[in-house]
C-alpha positions in Angstrom: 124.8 -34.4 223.4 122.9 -32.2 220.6 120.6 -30.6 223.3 124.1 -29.9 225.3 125.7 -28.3 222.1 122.5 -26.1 220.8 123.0 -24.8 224.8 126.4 -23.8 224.7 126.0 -22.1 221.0 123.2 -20.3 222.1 124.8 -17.6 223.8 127.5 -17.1 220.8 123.6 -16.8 218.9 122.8 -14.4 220.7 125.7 -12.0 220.3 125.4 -12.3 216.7 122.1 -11.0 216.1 123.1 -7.7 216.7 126.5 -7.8 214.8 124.0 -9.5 211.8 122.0 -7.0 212.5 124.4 -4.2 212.0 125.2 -5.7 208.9 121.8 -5.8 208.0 120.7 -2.2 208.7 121.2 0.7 206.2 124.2 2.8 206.6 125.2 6.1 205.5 128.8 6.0 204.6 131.0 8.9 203.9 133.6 8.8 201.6 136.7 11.2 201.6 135.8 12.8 198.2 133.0 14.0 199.8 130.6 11.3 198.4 127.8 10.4 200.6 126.2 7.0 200.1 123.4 5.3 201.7 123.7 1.6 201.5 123.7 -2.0 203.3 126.5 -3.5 204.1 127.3 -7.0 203.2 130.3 -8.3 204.1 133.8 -6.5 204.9 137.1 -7.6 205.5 140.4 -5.6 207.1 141.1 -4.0 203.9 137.7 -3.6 201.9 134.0 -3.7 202.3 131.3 -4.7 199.9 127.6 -2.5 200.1 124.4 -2.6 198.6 123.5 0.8 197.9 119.6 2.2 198.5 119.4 1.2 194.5 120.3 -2.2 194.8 123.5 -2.0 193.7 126.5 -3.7 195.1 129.4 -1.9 195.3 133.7 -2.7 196.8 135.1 0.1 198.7 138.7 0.2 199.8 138.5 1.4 203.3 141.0 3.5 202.5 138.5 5.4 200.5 136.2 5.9 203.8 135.9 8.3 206.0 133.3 7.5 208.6 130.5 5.3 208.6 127.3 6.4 210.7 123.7 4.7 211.6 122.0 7.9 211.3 120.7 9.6 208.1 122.5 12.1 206.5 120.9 15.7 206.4 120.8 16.1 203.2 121.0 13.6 200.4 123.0 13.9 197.6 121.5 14.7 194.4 122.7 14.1 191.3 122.9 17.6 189.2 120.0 17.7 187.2 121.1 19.3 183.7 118.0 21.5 181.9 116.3 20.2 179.3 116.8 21.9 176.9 113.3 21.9 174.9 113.4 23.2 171.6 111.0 26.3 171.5 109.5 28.0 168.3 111.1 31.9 168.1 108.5 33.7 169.0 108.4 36.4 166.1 109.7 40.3 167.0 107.2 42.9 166.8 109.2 45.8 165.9 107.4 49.1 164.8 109.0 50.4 161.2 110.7 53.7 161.9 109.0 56.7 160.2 110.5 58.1 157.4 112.2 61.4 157.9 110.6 64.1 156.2 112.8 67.0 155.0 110.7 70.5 154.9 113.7 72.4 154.9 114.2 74.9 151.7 117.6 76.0 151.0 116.4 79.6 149.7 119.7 80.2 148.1 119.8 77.0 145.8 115.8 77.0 144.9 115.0 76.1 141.2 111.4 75.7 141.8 107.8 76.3 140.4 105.4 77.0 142.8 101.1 77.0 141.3 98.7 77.8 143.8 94.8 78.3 143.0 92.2 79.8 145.8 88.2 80.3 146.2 86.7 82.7 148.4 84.4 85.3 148.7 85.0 89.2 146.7 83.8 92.6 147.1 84.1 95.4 144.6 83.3 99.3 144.9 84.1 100.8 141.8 83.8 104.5 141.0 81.2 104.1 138.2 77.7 105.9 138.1 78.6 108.1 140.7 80.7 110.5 139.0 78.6 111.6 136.4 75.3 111.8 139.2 77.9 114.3 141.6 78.8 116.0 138.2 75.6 117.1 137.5 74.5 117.7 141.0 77.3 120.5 141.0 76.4 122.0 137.8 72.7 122.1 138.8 73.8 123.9 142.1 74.9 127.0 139.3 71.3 127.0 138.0 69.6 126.2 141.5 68.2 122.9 140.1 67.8 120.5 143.6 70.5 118.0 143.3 70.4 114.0 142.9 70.9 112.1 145.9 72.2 108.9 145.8 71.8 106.3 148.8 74.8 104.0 149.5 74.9 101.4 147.4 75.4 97.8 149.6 77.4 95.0 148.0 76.4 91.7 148.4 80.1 89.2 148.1 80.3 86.3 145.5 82.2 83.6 144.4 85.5 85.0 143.5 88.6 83.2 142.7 92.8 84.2 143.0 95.6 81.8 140.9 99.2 82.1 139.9 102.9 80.6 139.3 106.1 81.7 140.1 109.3 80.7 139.7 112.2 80.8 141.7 115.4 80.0 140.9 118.1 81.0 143.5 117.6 84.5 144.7 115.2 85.5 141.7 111.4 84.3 141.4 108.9 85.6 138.8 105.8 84.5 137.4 101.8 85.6 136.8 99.6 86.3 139.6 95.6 87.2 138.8 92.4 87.3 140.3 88.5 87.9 139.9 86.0 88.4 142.2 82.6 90.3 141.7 79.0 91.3 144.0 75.6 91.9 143.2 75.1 96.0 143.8 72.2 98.6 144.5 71.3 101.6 143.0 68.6 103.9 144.5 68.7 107.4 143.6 65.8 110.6 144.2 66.0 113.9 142.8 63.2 116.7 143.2 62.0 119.3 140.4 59.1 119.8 139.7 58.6 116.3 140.9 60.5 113.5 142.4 62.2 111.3 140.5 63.2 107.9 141.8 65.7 105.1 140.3 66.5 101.3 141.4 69.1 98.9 139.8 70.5 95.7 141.2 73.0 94.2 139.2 76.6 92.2 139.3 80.1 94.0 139.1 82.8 92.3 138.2 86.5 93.1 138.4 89.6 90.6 137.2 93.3 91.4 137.2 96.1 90.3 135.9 100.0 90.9 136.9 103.7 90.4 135.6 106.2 89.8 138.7 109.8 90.0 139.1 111.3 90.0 142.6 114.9 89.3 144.2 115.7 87.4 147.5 117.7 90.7 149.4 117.7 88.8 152.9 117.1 85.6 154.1 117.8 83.6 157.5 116.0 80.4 159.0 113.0 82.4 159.6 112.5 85.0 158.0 112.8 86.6 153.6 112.6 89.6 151.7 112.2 90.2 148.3 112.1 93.4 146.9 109.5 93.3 144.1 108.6 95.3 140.6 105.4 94.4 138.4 103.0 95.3 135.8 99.3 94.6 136.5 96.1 95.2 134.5 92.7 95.5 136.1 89.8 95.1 133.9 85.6 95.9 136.0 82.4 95.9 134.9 79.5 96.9 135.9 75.8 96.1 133.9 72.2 96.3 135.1 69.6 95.4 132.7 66.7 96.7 134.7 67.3 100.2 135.5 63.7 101.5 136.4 62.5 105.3 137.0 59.3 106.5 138.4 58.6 110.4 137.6 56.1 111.6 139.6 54.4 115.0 139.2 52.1 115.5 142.3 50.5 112.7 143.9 50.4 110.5 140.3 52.7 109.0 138.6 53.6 111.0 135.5 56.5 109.1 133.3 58.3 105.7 133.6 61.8 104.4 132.2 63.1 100.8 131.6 66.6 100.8 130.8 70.0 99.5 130.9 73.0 100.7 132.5 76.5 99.6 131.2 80.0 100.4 132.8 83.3 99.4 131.6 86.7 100.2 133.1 90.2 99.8 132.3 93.7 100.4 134.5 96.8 99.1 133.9 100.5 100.1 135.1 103.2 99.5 137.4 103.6 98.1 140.9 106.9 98.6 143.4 106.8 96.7 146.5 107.8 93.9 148.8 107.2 90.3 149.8 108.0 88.8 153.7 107.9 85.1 154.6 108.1 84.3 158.1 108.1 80.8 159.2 106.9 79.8 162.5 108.6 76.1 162.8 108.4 73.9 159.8 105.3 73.6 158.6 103.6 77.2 159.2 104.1 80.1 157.4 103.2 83.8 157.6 103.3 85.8 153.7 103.0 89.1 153.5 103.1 91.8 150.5 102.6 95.1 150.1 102.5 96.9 146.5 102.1 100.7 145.4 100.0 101.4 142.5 101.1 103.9 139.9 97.6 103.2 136.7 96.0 104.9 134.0 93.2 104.1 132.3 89.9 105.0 131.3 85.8 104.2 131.9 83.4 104.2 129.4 79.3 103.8 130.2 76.0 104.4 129.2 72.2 104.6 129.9 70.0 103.6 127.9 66.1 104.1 128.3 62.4 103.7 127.0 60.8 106.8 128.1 56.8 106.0 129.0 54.6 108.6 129.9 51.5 107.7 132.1 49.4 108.3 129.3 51.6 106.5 126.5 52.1 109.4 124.5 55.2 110.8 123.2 56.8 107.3 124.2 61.0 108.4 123.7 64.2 106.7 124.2 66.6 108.7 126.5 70.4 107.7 126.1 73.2 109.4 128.5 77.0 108.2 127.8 80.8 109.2 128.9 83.5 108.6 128.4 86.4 109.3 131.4 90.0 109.2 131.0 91.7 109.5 134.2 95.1 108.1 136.7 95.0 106.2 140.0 97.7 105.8 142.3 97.0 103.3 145.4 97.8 99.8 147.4 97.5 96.4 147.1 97.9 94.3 150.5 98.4 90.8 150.9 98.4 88.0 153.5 98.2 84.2 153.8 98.6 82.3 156.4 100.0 79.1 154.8 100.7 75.3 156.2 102.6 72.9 154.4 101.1 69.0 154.7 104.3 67.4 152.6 107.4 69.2 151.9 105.3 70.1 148.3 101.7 70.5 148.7 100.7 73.3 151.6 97.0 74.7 152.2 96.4 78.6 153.1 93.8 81.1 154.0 94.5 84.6 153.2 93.0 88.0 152.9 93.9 91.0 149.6 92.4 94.3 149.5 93.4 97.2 147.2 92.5 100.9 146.9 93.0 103.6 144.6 91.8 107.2 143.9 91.0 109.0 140.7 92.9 112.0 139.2 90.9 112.7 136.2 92.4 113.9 133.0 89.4 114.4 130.7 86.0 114.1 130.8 82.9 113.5 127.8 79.2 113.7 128.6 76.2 112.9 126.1 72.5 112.9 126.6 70.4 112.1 123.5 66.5 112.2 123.1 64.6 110.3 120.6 62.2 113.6 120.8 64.1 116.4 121.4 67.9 115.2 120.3 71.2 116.2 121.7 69.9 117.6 125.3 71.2 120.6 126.0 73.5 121.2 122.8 72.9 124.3 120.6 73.6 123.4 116.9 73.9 127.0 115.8 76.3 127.8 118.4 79.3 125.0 119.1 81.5 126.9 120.7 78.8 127.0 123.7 78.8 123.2 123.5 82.6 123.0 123.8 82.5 125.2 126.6 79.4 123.3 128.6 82.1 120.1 128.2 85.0 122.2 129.6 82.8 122.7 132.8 81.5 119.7 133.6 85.3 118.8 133.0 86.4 120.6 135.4 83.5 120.3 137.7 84.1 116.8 137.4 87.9 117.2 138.5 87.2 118.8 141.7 85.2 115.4 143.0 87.5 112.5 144.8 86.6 109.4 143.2 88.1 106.3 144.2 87.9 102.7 144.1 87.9 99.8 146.3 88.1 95.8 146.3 88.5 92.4 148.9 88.8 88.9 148.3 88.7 86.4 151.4 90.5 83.2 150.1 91.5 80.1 150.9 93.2 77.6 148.5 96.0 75.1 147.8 99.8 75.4 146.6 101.9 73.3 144.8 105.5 73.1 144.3 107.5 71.1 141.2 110.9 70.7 142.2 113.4 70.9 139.7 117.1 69.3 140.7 119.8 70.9 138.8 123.4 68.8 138.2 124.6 71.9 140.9 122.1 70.1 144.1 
C-alpha cells in the first residue's frame, strides 16, 4: 500500500520541482514606479507576493504594485544615488600680487610752489684774455721802432674738476633763485722773441674762473610738453690766473746770457646783466630736455703782474724786473645751456648737461708799468712827464685796436631735488 502510494505521488513530484524551482530561482521584478528589484520569491498568493531580495531581505508586494516579472537579468541595475562626500579641505591660500602704487609725475606748471636744488660735477675749460694783451700790445708798438715782435704759441688747456649748483623757486608762473659755477685748467705759456738774441718763456699754471648769478624769470607759455620763461639776471664772474714758475732763458749767440724766475699773477673781474630765455620740453614723463640762452651785457676790469729775479750767466748785476697793468674794459657775449634731465621719483631727477659762454673785449683804458731794480721805471723820462703820459696814451690805443675775448665750458652731470610746498589753495 505505501510502495503503491509513493508511485502514484511521484508524478505530482515531479511536476513540482520545476514550479519549486521557479520559486527558488532569482527573479527580477519590475515594479510600476519604475523600481527594479532582484530578488527570490517565496511564497505568493492571488493578491500579494512575498520576496527575498539579493540582500536578504524579505519584502510583501501587492501585485498591484507589479508590473512584470522576468527570469532574465536586467540590463542595468539600479543604483542607489551616491551623494559626494563632502570632505572638508584646508583653503588653499590666494597668491595675489599687490598692485603698484600709482606714481603721479605730473606738474601742474600753473599752481607750482616749489624749490628746486640741484648740484653737478664735471669737467671745465677756461680761455681767458689775460697775458696776451699786454705781449700783442707791445708787439705793435715795437713794429713802430722795428723791434722783432713776441710770438706767443697757443696755449693748450688741460680740463679739471669743476663744479655748477643752484636753487630756484617757483611759485605759479614766477621762479627765481641763485645759480653759480666754478670750473678751472692747468695752462701753457711758451713765448720767443728775437733781438739781439732770442728770448724764450715757459709757465704752466691753473686758471680758475667762478660765477655767480641773481634770476628772475616768468612762465609766458606752457602746454603738456613744452615752457617758456622769459628771463632777466645779474651775474658776476670772478678768473684767475697764477704761475709761480715763470722761467726765461736770454740767449746772446750760442750761450746762454741771462735767466729769470718769476711769478705771474692775473686777476679779473665782470659783472652785469643777462636777458634771455629758458625751454622745457618733456619727452613722456620722466625725460626732459632744458634749454637756455642768455645775452651778456659786463664791465669790469683785470689787474696783473710779473715779477722776476733777473740772473745773468755770470751772476753779476743780479736785478729784479717787475711789469704790471691794470685794464678796464666791457664785454658783451652768451651764455648757453642744456641738460638733458630724467626724473627717478616725481622729486629726485638725474641730468647730464653741457654750458659754454663767450665774450669779447671793448677796452676803455689801459696802464702799463715796467720797473728795474737797476735801471728803474723802464722807459719813463723823469724830466719830461708829459712824454710819459703820452707813451700811456699809445699803448692805449694800440691796445684798443686788438680783439680780445674770452671763453669757458663745463661738461656736467649732477642731481636735482625738489621740496614741494602745499599751499591751503592745492
Amino acid at each position: 500500500m505505501k510502495l503503491y502510494s509513493f508511485r502514484f505521488l511521484l508524478p505530482f513530484v515531479l511536476l513540482l520541482i520545476p514550479v519549486i524551482s521557479l520559486f527558488a530561482e532569482m527573479k527580477t521584478i519590475y515594479l510600476k514606479n519604475g523600481q527594479i528589484i532582484r530578488a527570490e520569491i517565496l511564497q505568493q498568493t492571488a493578491t500579494n507576493m512575498t520576496i527575498k531580495t539579493a540582500e536578504g531581505k524579505t519584502i510583501q508586494l501587492n501585485k498591484s504594485e507589479i508590473n512584470t516579472v522576468s527570469f532574465n537579468e536586467p540590463a542595468k541595475l539600479p543604483q542607489e544615488e551616491k551623494k559626494p562626500v563632502q570632505t572638508e579641505q584646508t583653503p588653499i591660500p590666494q597668491i595675489t600680487e599687490a598692485p603698484k602704487p600709482f606714481v603721479n609725475f605730473h606738474i601742474d606748471q600753473l599752481k607750482r610752489n616749489d624749490l628746486e636744488a640741484y648740484f653737478g660735477l664735471g669737467a671745465g675749460r677756461y680761455s681767458p684774455e689775460t697775458q696776451g694783451l699786454p705781449v700783442q700790445t707791445q708787439n705793435k708798438i715795437g713794429l713802430l721802432s722795428g723791434t722783432l715782435p713776441t710770438v706767443i704759441d697757443k696755449p693748450t688747456h688741460s680740463p679739471e674738476l669743476s663744479q655748477t649748483y643752484g636753487a630756484i623757486y617757483t611759485w605759479r608762473r614766477w621762479s627765481g633763485g641763485i645759480t653759480g659755477s666754478y670750473l678751472g685748467n692747468r695752462s701753457t705759456y711758451d713765448s720767443h722773441s728775437y733781438a739781439s738774441g732770442m728770448m724764450h718763456s715757459t709757465g704752466s699754471f691753473p686758471e680758475r674762473q667762478s660765477s655767480l648769478k641773481n634770476e628772475i624769470s616768468f612762465l609766458a607759455f606752457t602746454n603738456e610738453r613744452f615752457d617758456l620763461r622769459p628771463t632777466i639776471g645779474y651775474q658776476y664772474f670772478w678768473g684767475q690766473s697764477q704761475d709761480t714758475n715763470l722761467s726765461t732763458s736770454y740767449y746772446m749767440g750760442n750761450s746762454l746770457y741771462l735767466y729769470s724766475q718769476g711769478v705771474m699773477k692775473f686777476n679779473e673781474t665782470l659783472k652785469g646783466y643777462t636777458v634771455g630765455l629758458k625751454a622745457t620740453i618733456r619727452m613722456g614723463e620722466r625725460w626732459e630736455n632744458r634749454l637756455e640762452y642768455h645775452n651778456l651785457t659786463l664791465s669790469g676790469n683785470q689787474d696783473g703782474s710779473i715779477v722776476s729775479a733777473l740772473v745773468p750767466a755770470n751772476l753779476s748785476q743780479v736785478a729784479f724786473y717787475r711789469q704790471w697793468q691794470n685794464l678796464s674794459w666791457n664785454a658783451n657775449g652768451f651764455h648757453l645751456l642744456y641738460r638733458l634731465v630724467y626724473r627717478i621719483t616725481p622729486t629726485i631727477s638725474v641730468y647730464a648737461g653741457l654750458q659754454f659762454y663767450e665774450w669779447k673785449y671793448s677796452l676803455n683804458s689801459d696802464q702799463q708799468y715796467l720797473y728795474s731794480s737797476k735801471d728803474g721805471l723802464i722807459g719813463v723820462d723823469m724830466s719830461n712827464p708829459n712824454a710819459y703820459l703820452v707813451q700811456q696814451k699809445l699803448m692805449e690805443a694800440v691796445a684798443k685796436t686788438i680783439n680780445s675775448e674770452s671763453r669757458s665750458a663745463i661738461l656736467e652731470f649732477g642731481m636735482m631735488k625738489r621740496f614741494e610746498f602745499i599751499g591751503k589753495d592745492q
